[in-house]
VMD Tcl script that draws the C-alpha trace (Angstrom):
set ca {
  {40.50 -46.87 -24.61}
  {41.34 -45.26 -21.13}
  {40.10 -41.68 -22.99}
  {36.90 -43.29 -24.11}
  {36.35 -44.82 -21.03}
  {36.75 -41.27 -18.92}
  {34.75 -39.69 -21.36}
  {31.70 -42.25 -20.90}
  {32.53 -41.77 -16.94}
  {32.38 -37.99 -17.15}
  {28.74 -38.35 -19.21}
  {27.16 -40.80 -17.30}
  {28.21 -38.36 -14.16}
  {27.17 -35.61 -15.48}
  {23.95 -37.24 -16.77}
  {22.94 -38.46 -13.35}
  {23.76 -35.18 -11.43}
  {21.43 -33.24 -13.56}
  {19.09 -36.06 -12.66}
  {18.94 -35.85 -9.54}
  {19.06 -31.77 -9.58}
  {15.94 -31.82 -11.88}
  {14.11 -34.07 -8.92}
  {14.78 -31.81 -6.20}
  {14.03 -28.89 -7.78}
  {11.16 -30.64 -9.09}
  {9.70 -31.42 -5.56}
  {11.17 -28.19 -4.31}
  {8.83 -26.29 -6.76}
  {5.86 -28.26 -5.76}
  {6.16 -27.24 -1.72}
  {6.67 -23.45 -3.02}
  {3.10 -23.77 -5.01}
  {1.70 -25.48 -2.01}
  {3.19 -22.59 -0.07}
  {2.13 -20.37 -2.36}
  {-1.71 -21.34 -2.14}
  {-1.68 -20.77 1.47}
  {-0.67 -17.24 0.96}
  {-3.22 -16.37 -1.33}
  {-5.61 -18.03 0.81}
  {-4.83 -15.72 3.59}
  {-4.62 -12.66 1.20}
  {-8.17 -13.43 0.14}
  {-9.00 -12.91 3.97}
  {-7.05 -10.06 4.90}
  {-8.17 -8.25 1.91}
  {-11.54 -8.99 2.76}
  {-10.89 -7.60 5.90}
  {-9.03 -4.82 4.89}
  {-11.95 -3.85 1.78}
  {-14.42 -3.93 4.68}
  {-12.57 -1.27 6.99}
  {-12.55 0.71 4.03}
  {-15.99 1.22 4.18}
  {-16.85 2.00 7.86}
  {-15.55 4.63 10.01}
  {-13.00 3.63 12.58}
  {-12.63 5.89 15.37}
  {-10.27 3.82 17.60}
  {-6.82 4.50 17.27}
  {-5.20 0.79 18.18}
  {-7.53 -0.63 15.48}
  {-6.18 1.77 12.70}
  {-2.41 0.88 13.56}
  {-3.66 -2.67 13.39}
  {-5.66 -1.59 9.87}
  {-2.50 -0.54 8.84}
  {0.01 -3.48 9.41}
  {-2.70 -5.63 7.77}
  {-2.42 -3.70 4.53}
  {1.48 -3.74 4.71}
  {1.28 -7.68 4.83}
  {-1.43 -7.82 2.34}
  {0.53 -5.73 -0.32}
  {3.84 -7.31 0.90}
  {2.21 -10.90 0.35}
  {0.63 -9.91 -2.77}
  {4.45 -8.79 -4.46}
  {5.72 -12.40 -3.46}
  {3.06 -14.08 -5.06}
  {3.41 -11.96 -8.33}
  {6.82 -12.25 -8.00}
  {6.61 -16.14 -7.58}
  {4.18 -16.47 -10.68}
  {6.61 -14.24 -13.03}
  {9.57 -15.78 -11.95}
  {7.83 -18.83 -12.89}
  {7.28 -18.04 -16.32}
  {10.79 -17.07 -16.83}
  {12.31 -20.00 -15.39}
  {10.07 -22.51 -17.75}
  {11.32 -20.40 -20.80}
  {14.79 -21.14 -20.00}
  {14.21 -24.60 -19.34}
  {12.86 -25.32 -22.51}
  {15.56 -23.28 -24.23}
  {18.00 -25.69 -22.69}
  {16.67 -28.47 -23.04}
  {15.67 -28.30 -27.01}
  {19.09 -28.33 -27.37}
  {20.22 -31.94 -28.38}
  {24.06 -31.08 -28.40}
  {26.41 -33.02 -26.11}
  {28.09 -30.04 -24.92}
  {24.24 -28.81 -23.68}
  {24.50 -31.07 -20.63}
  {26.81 -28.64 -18.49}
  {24.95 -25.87 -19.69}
  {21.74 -27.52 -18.72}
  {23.35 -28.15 -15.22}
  {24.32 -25.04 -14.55}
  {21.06 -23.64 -15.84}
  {19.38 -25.83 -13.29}
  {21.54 -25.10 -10.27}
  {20.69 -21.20 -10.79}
  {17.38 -22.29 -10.81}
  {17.59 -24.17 -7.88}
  {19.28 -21.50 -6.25}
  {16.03 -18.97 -6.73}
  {14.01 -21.13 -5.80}
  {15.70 -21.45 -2.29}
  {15.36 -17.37 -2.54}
  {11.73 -17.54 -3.30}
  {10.96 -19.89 -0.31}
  {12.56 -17.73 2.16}
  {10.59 -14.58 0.89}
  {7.09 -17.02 0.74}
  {8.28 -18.36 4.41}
  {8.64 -14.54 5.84}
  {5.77 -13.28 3.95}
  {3.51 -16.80 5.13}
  {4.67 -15.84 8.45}
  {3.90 -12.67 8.69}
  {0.69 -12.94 6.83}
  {-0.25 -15.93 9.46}
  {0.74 -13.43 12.30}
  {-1.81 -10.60 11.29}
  {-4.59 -13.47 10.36}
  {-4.22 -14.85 14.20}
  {-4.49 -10.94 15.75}
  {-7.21 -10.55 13.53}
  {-10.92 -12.03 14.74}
  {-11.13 -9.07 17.42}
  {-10.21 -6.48 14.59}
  {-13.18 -8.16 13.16}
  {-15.84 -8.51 16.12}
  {-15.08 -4.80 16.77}
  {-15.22 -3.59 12.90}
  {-18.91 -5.27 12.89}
  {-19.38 -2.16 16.07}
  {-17.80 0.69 13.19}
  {-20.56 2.72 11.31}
  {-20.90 1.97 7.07}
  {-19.96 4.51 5.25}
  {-22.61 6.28 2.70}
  {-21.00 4.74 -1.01}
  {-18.57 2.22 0.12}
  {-15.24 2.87 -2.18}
  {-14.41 0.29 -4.60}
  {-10.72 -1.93 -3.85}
  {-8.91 0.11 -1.71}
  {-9.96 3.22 -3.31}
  {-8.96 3.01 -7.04}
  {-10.52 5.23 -9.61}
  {-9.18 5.72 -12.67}
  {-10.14 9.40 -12.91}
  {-9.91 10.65 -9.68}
  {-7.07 8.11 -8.15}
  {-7.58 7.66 -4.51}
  {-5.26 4.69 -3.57}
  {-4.07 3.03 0.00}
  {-3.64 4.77 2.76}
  {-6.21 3.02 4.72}
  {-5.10 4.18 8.14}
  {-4.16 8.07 7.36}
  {-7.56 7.99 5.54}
  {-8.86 6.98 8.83}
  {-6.96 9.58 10.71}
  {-7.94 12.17 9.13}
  {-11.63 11.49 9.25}
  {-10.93 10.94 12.95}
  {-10.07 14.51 13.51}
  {-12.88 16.32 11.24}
  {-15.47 14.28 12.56}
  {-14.49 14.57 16.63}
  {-16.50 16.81 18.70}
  {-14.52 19.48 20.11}
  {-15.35 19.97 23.98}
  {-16.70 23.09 25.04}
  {-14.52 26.39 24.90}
  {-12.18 24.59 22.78}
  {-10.23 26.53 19.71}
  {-10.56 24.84 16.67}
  {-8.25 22.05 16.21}
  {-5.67 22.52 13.72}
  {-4.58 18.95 11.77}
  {-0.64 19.49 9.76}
  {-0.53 17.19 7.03}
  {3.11 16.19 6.53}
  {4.75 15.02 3.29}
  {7.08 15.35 0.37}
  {6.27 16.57 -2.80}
  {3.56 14.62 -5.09}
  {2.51 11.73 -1.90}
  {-0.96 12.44 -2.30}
  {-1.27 15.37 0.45}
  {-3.92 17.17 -1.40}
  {-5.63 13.83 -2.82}
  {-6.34 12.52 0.75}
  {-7.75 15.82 1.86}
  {-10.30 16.60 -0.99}
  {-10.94 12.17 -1.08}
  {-11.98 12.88 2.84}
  {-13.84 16.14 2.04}
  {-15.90 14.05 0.07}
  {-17.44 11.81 2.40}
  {-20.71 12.13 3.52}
  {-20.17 12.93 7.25}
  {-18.00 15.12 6.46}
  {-19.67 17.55 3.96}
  {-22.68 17.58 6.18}
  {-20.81 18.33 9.39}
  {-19.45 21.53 7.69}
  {-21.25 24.66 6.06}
  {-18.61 25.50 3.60}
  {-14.68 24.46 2.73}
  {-12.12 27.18 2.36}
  {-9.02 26.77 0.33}
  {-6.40 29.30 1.39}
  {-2.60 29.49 0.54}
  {0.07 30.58 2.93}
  {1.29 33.26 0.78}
  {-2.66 34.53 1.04}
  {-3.42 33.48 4.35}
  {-4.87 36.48 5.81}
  {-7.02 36.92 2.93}
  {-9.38 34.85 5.47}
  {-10.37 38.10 6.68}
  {-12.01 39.09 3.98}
  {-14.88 36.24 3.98}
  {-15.17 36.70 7.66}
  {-19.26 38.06 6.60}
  {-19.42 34.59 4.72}
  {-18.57 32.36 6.77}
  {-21.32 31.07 8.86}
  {-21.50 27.61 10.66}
  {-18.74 25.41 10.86}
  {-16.13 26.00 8.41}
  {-13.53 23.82 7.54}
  {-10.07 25.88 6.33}
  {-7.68 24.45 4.37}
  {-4.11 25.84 3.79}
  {-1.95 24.85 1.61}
  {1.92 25.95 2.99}
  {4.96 26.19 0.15}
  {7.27 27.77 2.00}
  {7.56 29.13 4.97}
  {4.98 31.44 6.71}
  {5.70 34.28 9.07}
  {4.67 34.09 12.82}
  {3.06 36.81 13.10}
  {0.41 36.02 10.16}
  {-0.09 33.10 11.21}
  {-0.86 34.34 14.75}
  {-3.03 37.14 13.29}
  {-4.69 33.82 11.11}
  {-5.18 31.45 14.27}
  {-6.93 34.70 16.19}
  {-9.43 34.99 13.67}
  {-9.81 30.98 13.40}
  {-10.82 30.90 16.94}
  {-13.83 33.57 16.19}
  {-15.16 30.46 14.15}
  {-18.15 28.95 14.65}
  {-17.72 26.08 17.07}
  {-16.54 22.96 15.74}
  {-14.69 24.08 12.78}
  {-11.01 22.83 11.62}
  {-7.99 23.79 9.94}
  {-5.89 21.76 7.86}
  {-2.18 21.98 6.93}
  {-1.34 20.89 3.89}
  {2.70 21.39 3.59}
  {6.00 19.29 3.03}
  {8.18 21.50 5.42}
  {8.51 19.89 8.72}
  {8.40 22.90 10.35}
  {4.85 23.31 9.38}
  {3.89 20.92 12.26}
  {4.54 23.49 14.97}
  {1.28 24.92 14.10}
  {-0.81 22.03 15.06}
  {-2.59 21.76 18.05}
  {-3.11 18.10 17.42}
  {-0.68 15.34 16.76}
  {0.36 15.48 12.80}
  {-0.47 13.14 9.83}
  {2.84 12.17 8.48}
  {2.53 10.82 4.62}
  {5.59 8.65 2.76}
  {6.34 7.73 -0.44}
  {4.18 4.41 -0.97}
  {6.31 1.45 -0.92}
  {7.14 -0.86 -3.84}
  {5.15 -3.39 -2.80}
  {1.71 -0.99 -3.36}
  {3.04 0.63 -6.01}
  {3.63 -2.63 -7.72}
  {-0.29 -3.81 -7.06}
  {-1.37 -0.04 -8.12}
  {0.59 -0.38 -11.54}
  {-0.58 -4.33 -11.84}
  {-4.35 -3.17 -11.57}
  {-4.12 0.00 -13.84}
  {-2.03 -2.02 -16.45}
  {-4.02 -5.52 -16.39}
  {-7.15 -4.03 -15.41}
  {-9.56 -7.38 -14.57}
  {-7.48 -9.25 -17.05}
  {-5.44 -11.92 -15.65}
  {-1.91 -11.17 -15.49}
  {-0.94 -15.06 -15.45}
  {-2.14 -14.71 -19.35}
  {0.16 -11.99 -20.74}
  {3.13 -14.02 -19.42}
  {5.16 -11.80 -21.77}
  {4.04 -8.27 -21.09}
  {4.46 -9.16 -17.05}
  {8.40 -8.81 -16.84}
  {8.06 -6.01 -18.79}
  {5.68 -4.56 -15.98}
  {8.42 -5.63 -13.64}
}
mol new
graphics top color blue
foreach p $ca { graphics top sphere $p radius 0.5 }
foreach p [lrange $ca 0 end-1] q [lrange $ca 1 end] { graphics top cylinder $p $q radius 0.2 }
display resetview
Protein backbone atom coordinates (compact mmCIF):
# COMPACT_ATOMS: atom_id res chain seq x y z
CA UNK A 1 0.00 0.00 0.00
CA UNK A 2 2.85 2.38 1.27
CA UNK A 3 4.71 1.37 -2.38
CA UNK A 4 1.60 2.25 -4.28
CA UNK A 5 1.07 5.18 -2.47
CA UNK A 6 4.92 6.59 -3.18
CA UNK A 7 4.57 5.60 -6.55
CA UNK A 8 1.24 7.76 -7.13
CA UNK A 9 3.30 10.58 -5.04
CA UNK A 10 6.34 10.35 -7.29
CA UNK A 11 3.78 10.64 -10.60
CA UNK A 12 1.66 13.20 -9.56
CA UNK A 13 5.18 15.15 -8.73
CA UNK A 14 6.60 14.51 -11.55
CA UNK A 15 3.41 15.27 -13.54
CA UNK A 16 3.06 18.72 -12.07
CA UNK A 17 6.80 19.75 -12.41
CA UNK A 18 6.72 19.18 -16.07
CA UNK A 19 3.62 21.33 -15.81
CA UNK A 20 4.75 24.00 -14.64
CA UNK A 21 8.21 23.75 -16.79
CA UNK A 22 6.06 23.55 -20.01
CA UNK A 23 4.34 27.10 -18.78
CA UNK A 24 7.40 28.92 -18.31
CA UNK A 25 9.02 27.90 -21.13
CA UNK A 26 5.87 28.46 -22.82
CA UNK A 27 5.73 32.23 -21.86
CA UNK A 28 9.48 32.35 -22.01
CA UNK A 29 9.26 31.52 -25.80
CA UNK A 30 6.64 34.06 -26.41
CA UNK A 31 8.94 37.22 -24.95
CA UNK A 32 11.92 35.72 -27.22
CA UNK A 33 9.45 36.03 -30.48
CA UNK A 34 8.38 39.37 -29.21
CA UNK A 35 12.08 40.05 -28.85
CA UNK A 36 12.74 38.65 -31.84
CA UNK A 37 10.33 40.98 -33.95
CA UNK A 38 11.99 43.95 -32.63
CA UNK A 39 15.22 42.84 -34.05
CA UNK A 40 14.10 42.30 -37.36
CA UNK A 41 12.36 45.45 -37.21
CA UNK A 42 15.54 47.26 -36.67
CA UNK A 43 17.43 45.03 -39.25
CA UNK A 44 14.89 46.12 -41.83
CA UNK A 45 16.21 49.77 -41.00
CA UNK A 46 19.75 49.36 -40.74
CA UNK A 47 19.81 47.41 -43.85
CA UNK A 48 17.99 50.00 -45.47
CA UNK A 49 20.47 52.22 -44.37
CA UNK A 50 23.28 50.24 -45.00
CA UNK A 51 21.81 49.21 -48.99
CA UNK A 52 21.61 53.00 -49.42
CA UNK A 53 25.39 53.81 -48.51
CA UNK A 54 26.10 51.25 -50.89
CA UNK A 55 25.09 53.24 -53.55
CA UNK A 56 26.56 56.76 -52.95
CA UNK A 57 30.03 57.74 -52.50
CA UNK A 58 31.14 58.52 -48.99
CA UNK A 59 34.10 60.57 -48.71
CA UNK A 60 34.11 61.21 -44.92
CA UNK A 61 36.08 59.01 -42.98
CA UNK A 62 33.97 59.02 -39.40
CA UNK A 63 30.89 58.10 -41.50
CA UNK A 64 32.59 54.95 -43.07
CA UNK A 65 33.76 53.63 -39.51
CA UNK A 66 30.19 54.30 -38.56
CA UNK A 67 29.08 52.43 -42.13
CA UNK A 68 31.00 49.79 -40.91
CA UNK A 69 29.81 49.00 -37.27
CA UNK A 70 26.30 49.20 -38.76
CA UNK A 71 26.98 46.27 -41.06
CA UNK A 72 28.71 44.28 -38.17
CA UNK A 73 25.35 44.64 -36.12
CA UNK A 74 23.25 44.05 -39.09
CA UNK A 75 24.99 40.67 -40.01
CA UNK A 76 25.51 39.94 -36.25
CA UNK A 77 21.60 40.51 -35.71
CA UNK A 78 20.74 38.74 -38.76
CA UNK A 79 22.79 35.18 -37.39
CA UNK A 80 20.64 35.46 -34.09
CA UNK A 81 17.55 35.64 -35.78
CA UNK A 82 18.42 32.64 -38.14
CA UNK A 83 19.77 31.06 -35.39
CA UNK A 84 16.55 31.67 -33.25
CA UNK A 85 14.20 30.42 -36.18
CA UNK A 86 16.37 27.05 -36.71
CA UNK A 87 16.72 26.38 -33.28
CA UNK A 88 13.10 26.66 -33.28
CA UNK A 89 12.41 24.07 -35.63
CA UNK A 90 14.59 21.68 -33.88
CA UNK A 91 13.26 22.17 -30.57
CA UNK A 92 9.41 21.52 -31.85
CA UNK A 93 10.74 18.21 -33.47
CA UNK A 94 11.89 17.00 -30.23
CA UNK A 95 8.95 18.00 -28.47
CA UNK A 96 6.72 16.12 -30.46
CA UNK A 97 9.06 13.12 -30.40
CA UNK A 98 8.60 13.16 -26.67
CA UNK A 99 5.57 13.70 -26.27
CA UNK A 100 3.99 10.93 -28.84
CA UNK A 101 5.34 8.75 -26.55
CA UNK A 102 2.47 7.42 -24.24
CA UNK A 103 4.85 5.26 -21.97
CA UNK A 104 5.00 5.97 -18.22
CA UNK A 105 8.62 5.91 -18.11
CA UNK A 106 8.38 9.02 -20.98
CA UNK A 107 7.58 11.51 -18.21
CA UNK A 108 11.32 11.94 -16.92
CA UNK A 109 12.44 11.85 -20.29
CA UNK A 110 9.98 14.49 -21.25
CA UNK A 111 11.29 16.55 -18.21
CA UNK A 112 14.54 16.45 -18.90
CA UNK A 113 13.87 17.12 -22.55
CA UNK A 114 12.13 20.25 -21.44
CA UNK A 115 14.66 21.56 -18.95
CA UNK A 116 17.39 21.45 -21.90
CA UNK A 117 15.03 23.29 -23.68
CA UNK A 118 14.50 25.69 -21.21
CA UNK A 119 18.00 26.02 -20.72
CA UNK A 120 18.55 27.31 -24.62
CA UNK A 121 16.17 29.28 -24.48
CA UNK A 122 17.78 31.30 -21.54
CA UNK A 123 20.97 31.12 -24.11
CA UNK A 124 19.00 32.48 -26.94
CA UNK A 125 17.66 35.49 -24.88
CA UNK A 126 20.97 36.59 -23.82
CA UNK A 127 22.34 36.50 -27.49
CA UNK A 128 18.72 38.38 -28.73
CA UNK A 129 19.31 40.85 -25.53
CA UNK A 130 23.14 41.70 -26.71
CA UNK A 131 22.33 41.65 -30.27
CA UNK A 132 18.77 44.01 -29.45
CA UNK A 133 21.16 46.10 -27.67
CA UNK A 134 23.56 46.61 -29.83
CA UNK A 135 21.33 46.83 -32.80
CA UNK A 136 19.27 49.65 -30.69
CA UNK A 137 22.72 51.39 -30.07
CA UNK A 138 23.65 51.84 -33.88
CA UNK A 139 19.73 52.70 -34.71
CA UNK A 140 19.98 55.75 -31.99
CA UNK A 141 23.65 57.05 -33.62
CA UNK A 142 22.07 56.67 -36.75
CA UNK A 143 19.60 59.78 -38.05
CA UNK A 144 22.86 62.02 -38.62
CA UNK A 145 24.52 59.05 -40.63
CA UNK A 146 21.35 59.55 -42.47
CA UNK A 147 20.86 63.50 -42.86
CA UNK A 148 24.51 63.48 -44.05
CA UNK A 149 24.21 60.29 -46.52
CA UNK A 150 21.19 62.37 -48.24
CA UNK A 151 24.63 65.16 -48.85
CA UNK A 152 26.77 61.78 -50.55
CA UNK A 153 26.66 61.66 -54.45
CA UNK A 154 24.51 58.33 -56.17
CA UNK A 155 26.46 56.19 -57.69
CA UNK A 156 25.97 55.46 -61.68
CA UNK A 157 24.17 51.53 -61.34
CA UNK A 158 23.48 51.24 -57.74
CA UNK A 159 24.73 47.47 -56.74
CA UNK A 160 22.14 45.09 -55.82
CA UNK A 161 22.13 43.76 -51.65
CA UNK A 162 25.33 44.49 -50.52
CA UNK A 163 26.96 43.61 -53.67
CA UNK A 164 26.01 39.95 -54.50
CA UNK A 165 26.36 38.58 -57.96
CA UNK A 166 26.36 35.27 -58.63
CA UNK A 167 28.95 35.46 -61.42
CA UNK A 168 31.15 37.98 -60.49
CA UNK A 169 30.76 37.79 -56.41
CA UNK A 170 31.34 41.13 -54.91
CA UNK A 171 30.16 40.75 -51.22
CA UNK A 172 30.44 43.14 -47.89
CA UNK A 173 32.99 45.15 -47.30
CA UNK A 174 31.03 48.26 -47.32
CA UNK A 175 33.60 50.46 -45.63
CA UNK A 176 37.03 49.15 -47.42
CA UNK A 177 34.88 49.50 -50.61
CA UNK A 178 34.54 53.00 -49.52
CA UNK A 179 38.16 53.43 -48.74
CA UNK A 180 39.39 52.55 -51.55
CA UNK A 181 37.26 54.70 -53.76
CA UNK A 182 38.30 57.42 -51.32
CA UNK A 183 41.85 57.28 -52.39
CA UNK A 184 41.41 56.87 -56.38
CA UNK A 185 38.99 59.47 -56.54
CA UNK A 186 40.99 62.31 -54.19
CA UNK A 187 42.67 65.07 -55.92
CA UNK A 188 46.22 65.05 -55.32
CA UNK A 189 47.52 68.72 -54.46
CA UNK A 190 49.91 70.23 -56.65
CA UNK A 191 53.58 68.79 -56.94
CA UNK A 192 52.40 65.81 -55.24
CA UNK A 193 53.88 62.09 -56.26
CA UNK A 194 51.33 59.80 -56.93
CA UNK A 195 49.85 58.25 -53.98
CA UNK A 196 50.56 54.75 -53.50
CA UNK A 197 47.40 52.65 -51.66
CA UNK A 198 48.92 48.78 -50.04
CA UNK A 199 46.16 46.54 -49.92
CA UNK A 200 46.74 44.16 -47.01
CA UNK A 201 45.42 40.60 -46.64
CA UNK A 202 45.76 36.86 -46.46
CA UNK A 203 45.41 34.62 -49.11
CA UNK A 204 41.85 34.27 -51.00
CA UNK A 205 40.00 37.61 -48.76
CA UNK A 206 38.95 39.16 -51.79
CA UNK A 207 42.17 41.52 -52.38
CA UNK A 208 41.93 41.36 -56.08
CA UNK A 209 37.92 41.23 -56.11
CA UNK A 210 37.67 44.65 -54.32
CA UNK A 211 40.18 46.24 -56.62
CA UNK A 212 38.80 45.23 -60.13
CA UNK A 213 34.77 45.67 -58.23
CA UNK A 214 36.19 49.49 -57.61
CA UNK A 215 37.85 49.71 -61.06
CA UNK A 216 34.56 49.28 -62.28
CA UNK A 217 32.76 52.16 -61.12
CA UNK A 218 31.97 54.87 -63.13
CA UNK A 219 34.09 57.67 -61.52
CA UNK A 220 36.62 55.73 -61.50
CA UNK A 221 37.12 54.47 -65.12
CA UNK A 222 36.55 57.97 -66.30
CA UNK A 223 39.04 59.60 -63.95
CA UNK A 224 41.77 57.31 -65.47
CA UNK A 225 43.08 56.83 -69.18
CA UNK A 226 44.14 53.28 -68.84
CA UNK A 227 44.69 50.44 -65.86
CA UNK A 228 47.97 48.63 -65.68
CA UNK A 229 48.32 45.24 -64.15
CA UNK A 230 51.93 44.60 -63.18
CA UNK A 231 53.47 41.79 -60.96
CA UNK A 232 56.32 42.28 -58.58
CA UNK A 233 58.41 39.71 -60.12
CA UNK A 234 57.83 42.05 -63.50
CA UNK A 235 57.70 45.27 -62.00
CA UNK A 236 60.06 47.17 -64.01
CA UNK A 237 58.56 45.93 -67.06
CA UNK A 238 56.61 49.43 -66.50
CA UNK A 239 59.30 50.86 -68.43
CA UNK A 240 58.55 49.47 -71.34
CA UNK A 241 54.90 51.15 -71.84
CA UNK A 242 56.36 54.37 -70.66
CA UNK A 243 55.36 55.68 -74.78
CA UNK A 244 51.78 54.33 -73.85
CA UNK A 245 50.94 55.65 -71.13
CA UNK A 246 49.33 58.96 -71.46
CA UNK A 247 46.93 60.69 -68.91
CA UNK A 248 46.36 59.42 -65.66
CA UNK A 249 47.20 55.92 -65.21
CA UNK A 250 46.22 53.85 -62.56
CA UNK A 251 49.06 50.86 -61.75
CA UNK A 252 48.27 47.96 -60.14
CA UNK A 253 50.80 45.47 -58.61
CA UNK A 254 50.20 42.51 -57.50
CA UNK A 255 53.27 41.48 -54.72
CA UNK A 256 53.88 37.44 -53.95
CA UNK A 257 56.81 37.65 -52.33
CA UNK A 258 59.04 39.92 -51.54
CA UNK A 259 60.42 42.71 -53.85
CA UNK A 260 63.88 44.17 -53.84
CA UNK A 261 64.48 47.88 -52.80
CA UNK A 262 66.16 48.90 -55.30
CA UNK A 263 63.39 47.92 -58.07
CA UNK A 264 61.06 49.18 -56.38
CA UNK A 265 62.92 52.52 -56.02
CA UNK A 266 63.85 52.38 -59.74
CA UNK A 267 59.63 51.59 -60.09
CA UNK A 268 58.44 54.59 -57.75
CA UNK A 269 61.04 57.04 -59.90
CA UNK A 270 59.37 56.29 -62.96
CA UNK A 271 55.76 56.43 -61.18
CA UNK A 272 56.40 59.94 -60.28
CA UNK A 273 57.08 60.87 -64.21
CA UNK A 274 53.23 60.01 -64.38
CA UNK A 275 50.82 62.13 -65.47
CA UNK A 276 49.38 64.03 -62.53
CA UNK A 277 46.85 62.38 -60.60
CA UNK A 278 47.63 58.85 -61.20
CA UNK A 279 47.81 55.91 -58.41
CA UNK A 280 49.39 52.81 -57.52
CA UNK A 281 47.92 50.00 -55.85
CA UNK A 282 49.42 47.17 -53.74
CA UNK A 283 47.89 44.22 -53.90
CA UNK A 284 49.97 41.73 -51.43
CA UNK A 285 49.46 39.53 -48.18
CA UNK A 286 53.05 40.25 -46.76
CA UNK A 287 52.91 42.88 -44.19
CA UNK A 288 55.93 44.19 -45.17
CA UNK A 289 54.40 45.31 -48.36
CA UNK A 290 52.92 48.33 -46.47
CA UNK A 291 56.23 50.15 -46.19
CA UNK A 292 55.73 51.16 -49.68
CA UNK A 293 52.70 53.21 -49.17
CA UNK A 294 52.67 56.69 -48.97
CA UNK A 295 49.16 56.59 -47.63
CA UNK A 296 47.70 54.81 -44.70
CA UNK A 297 46.98 50.93 -45.79
CA UNK A 298 43.69 48.99 -46.44
CA UNK A 299 43.88 46.08 -44.15
CA UNK A 300 41.36 43.08 -45.35
CA UNK A 301 40.27 39.93 -42.83
CA UNK A 302 38.79 36.88 -43.21
CA UNK A 303 34.89 37.75 -43.19
CA UNK A 304 33.35 36.73 -40.05
CA UNK A 305 30.82 33.93 -39.50
CA UNK A 306 28.17 35.98 -39.08
CA UNK A 307 28.50 37.31 -43.08
CA UNK A 308 29.58 34.31 -44.20
CA UNK A 309 26.54 32.68 -42.76
CA UNK A 310 24.06 35.43 -44.63
CA UNK A 311 26.42 35.00 -47.91
CA UNK A 312 25.87 31.08 -47.85
CA UNK A 313 21.95 31.62 -46.68
CA UNK A 314 21.36 33.87 -49.87
CA UNK A 315 23.39 31.72 -52.44
CA UNK A 316 21.76 28.48 -51.02
CA UNK A 317 17.97 29.75 -50.51
CA UNK A 318 18.18 32.23 -53.11
CA UNK A 319 14.58 34.38 -52.64
CA UNK A 320 13.12 31.24 -51.24
CA UNK A 321 12.22 31.39 -47.72
CA UNK A 322 14.44 29.56 -45.54
CA UNK A 323 11.61 29.21 -42.72
CA UNK A 324 10.12 26.59 -45.50
CA UNK A 325 12.95 24.07 -45.95
CA UNK A 326 12.97 23.62 -42.15
CA UNK A 327 14.96 20.45 -42.95
CA UNK A 328 17.65 21.50 -45.36
CA UNK A 329 18.39 24.68 -42.78
CA UNK A 330 20.47 22.68 -40.07
CA UNK A 331 22.05 21.14 -42.70
CA UNK A 332 23.14 24.73 -43.93
CA UNK A 333 24.20 25.23 -40.36
Amino acid sequence: MDLTISAVASEFVSRFISFLINKYSYSSHVRLEEKVERLQHLLMRVHTVVEEADGRYIMNSRMVMQLQLLSEAMYQGYHVVDTFRYQSFVDKGIIEVCNSSILPFAIPLKCTRTIACTRKDKVVNLDLDGALKSMQSVVANMMEFVVLLGGCDRMVGKPYDSYLYYENIMFGRHAEKQMLLNSLLQQNTPGDEPAVLPIIGGCTVGKKTLVAHVCGDERVRSRFSSVLHLSGENLLKILEHESTMLGKVLVVVEFASNVDDNDWRKFHSFVKRLARGSKVIIISKLQRSARFGSVKPIFLNNLSFEELWYLFKTLAFGSANPEEHPRLVPIAQ
